[in-house]
VOPAGU-2260 file (C-alpha; in pm, 1 decimal, decimal comma):
REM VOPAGU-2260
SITE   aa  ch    i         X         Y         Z
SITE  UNK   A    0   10624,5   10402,4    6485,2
SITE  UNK   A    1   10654,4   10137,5    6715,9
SITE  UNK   A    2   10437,0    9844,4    6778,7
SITE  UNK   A    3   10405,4    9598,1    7064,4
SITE  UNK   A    4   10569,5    9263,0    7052,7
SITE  UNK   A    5   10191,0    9104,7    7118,0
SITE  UNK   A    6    9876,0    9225,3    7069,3
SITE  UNK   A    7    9699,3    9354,0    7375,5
SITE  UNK   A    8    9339,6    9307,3    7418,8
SITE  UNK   A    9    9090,8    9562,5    7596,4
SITE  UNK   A   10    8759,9    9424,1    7782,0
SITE  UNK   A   11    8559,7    9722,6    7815,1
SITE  UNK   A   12    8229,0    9917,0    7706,9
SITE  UNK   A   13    8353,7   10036,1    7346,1
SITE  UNK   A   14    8088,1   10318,2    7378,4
SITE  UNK   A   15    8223,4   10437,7    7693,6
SITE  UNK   A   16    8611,2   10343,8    7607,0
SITE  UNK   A   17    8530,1   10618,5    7283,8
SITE  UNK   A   18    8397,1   10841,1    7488,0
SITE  UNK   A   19    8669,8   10859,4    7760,5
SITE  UNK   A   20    8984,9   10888,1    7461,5
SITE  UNK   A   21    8750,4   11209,3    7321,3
SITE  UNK   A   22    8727,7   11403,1    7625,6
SITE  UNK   A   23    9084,4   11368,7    7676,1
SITE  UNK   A   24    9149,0   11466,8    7366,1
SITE  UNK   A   25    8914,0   11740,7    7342,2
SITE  UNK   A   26    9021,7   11876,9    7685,5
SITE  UNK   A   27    9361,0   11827,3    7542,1
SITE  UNK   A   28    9248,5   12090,7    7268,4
SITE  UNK   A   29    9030,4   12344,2    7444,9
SITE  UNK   A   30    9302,7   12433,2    7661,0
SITE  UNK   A   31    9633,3   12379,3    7471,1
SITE  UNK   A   32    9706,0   12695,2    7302,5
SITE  UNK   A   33    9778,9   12793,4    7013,7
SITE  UNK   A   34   10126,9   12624,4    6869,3
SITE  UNK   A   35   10125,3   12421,0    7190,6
SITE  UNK   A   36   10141,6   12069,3    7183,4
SITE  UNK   A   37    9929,8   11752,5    7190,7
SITE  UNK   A   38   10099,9   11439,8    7260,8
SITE  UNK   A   39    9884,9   11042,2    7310,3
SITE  UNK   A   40   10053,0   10766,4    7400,6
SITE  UNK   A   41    9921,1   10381,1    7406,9
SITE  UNK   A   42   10136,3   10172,3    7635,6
SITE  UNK   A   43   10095,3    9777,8    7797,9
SITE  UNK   A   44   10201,7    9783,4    8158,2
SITE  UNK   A   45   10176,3    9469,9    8328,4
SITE  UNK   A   46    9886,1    9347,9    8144,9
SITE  UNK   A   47    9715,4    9634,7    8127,7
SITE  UNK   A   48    9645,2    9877,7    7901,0
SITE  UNK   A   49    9734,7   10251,2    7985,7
SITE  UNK   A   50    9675,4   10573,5    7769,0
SITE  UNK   A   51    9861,3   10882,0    7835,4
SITE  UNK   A   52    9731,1   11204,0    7670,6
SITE  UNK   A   53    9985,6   11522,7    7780,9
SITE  UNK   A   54    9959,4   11887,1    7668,8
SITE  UNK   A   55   10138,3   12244,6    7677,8
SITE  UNK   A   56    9809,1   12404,7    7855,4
SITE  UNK   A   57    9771,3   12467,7    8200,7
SITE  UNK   A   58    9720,8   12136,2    8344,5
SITE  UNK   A   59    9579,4   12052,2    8676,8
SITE  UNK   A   60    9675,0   12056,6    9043,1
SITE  UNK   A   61    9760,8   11768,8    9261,8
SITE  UNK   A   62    9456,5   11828,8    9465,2
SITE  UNK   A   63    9226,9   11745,1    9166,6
SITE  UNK   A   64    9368,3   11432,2    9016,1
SITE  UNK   A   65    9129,0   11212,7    9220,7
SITE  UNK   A   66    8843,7   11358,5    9131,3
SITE  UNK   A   67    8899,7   11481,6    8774,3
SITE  UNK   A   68    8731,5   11186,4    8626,5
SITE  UNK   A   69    8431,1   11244,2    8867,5
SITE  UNK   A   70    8072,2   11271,2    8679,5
SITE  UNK   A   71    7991,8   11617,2    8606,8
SITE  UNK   A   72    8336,2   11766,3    8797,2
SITE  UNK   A   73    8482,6   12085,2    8588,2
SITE  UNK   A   74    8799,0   12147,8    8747,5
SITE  UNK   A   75    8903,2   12514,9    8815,9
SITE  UNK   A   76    9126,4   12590,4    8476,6
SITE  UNK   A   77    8799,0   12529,2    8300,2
SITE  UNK   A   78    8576,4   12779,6    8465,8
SITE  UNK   A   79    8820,3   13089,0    8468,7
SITE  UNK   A   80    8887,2   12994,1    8121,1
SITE  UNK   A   81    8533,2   13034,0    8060,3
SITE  UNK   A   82    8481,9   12702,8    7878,2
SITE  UNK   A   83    8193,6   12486,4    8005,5
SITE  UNK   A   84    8110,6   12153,0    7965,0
SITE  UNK   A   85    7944,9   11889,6    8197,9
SITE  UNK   A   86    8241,5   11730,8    8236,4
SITE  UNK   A   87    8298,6   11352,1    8164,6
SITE  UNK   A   88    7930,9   11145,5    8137,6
């Protein structure tokens, strides 16, 4: 394990910070199969904070990066895979 050389502080709602790291994750789980693999990653770049969550399932196309984190969107994979949700809230 490796931990930054300074502490890195977050300015955020912590209610809505929680909620965005479990949908990831969750996603992450719905559609990773079984034996696949769940990886989450905390980095600082330039100041900032960035969390990386990456999985063995199907992923996502190009088309729907920009929107993925839309209120309410449910992206393709997760209709034919016949898991609903509302998407992120």
């Amino acid at each position: 394990m490796r931990y930054a050389p300074e502490p890195l502080y977050v300015q955020g709602d912590a209610v809505r910070l929680s909620q965005i790291v479990t949908n990831l994750l969750n996603n992450a789980a719905k559609f990773t199969p079984p034996r696949g693999r769940i990886d989450i990653a905390l980095a600082a770049t330039g100041g900032q904070a960035v969390i990386t969550v990456a999985d063995t399932g199907p992923g996502f196309t190009p088309q729907d990066e920009h929107r993925m984190f839309d209120m309410f969107v449910q992206l393709e994979p997760a209709l034919s895979a016949g898991a609903g949700g509302l998407g992120l809230a």
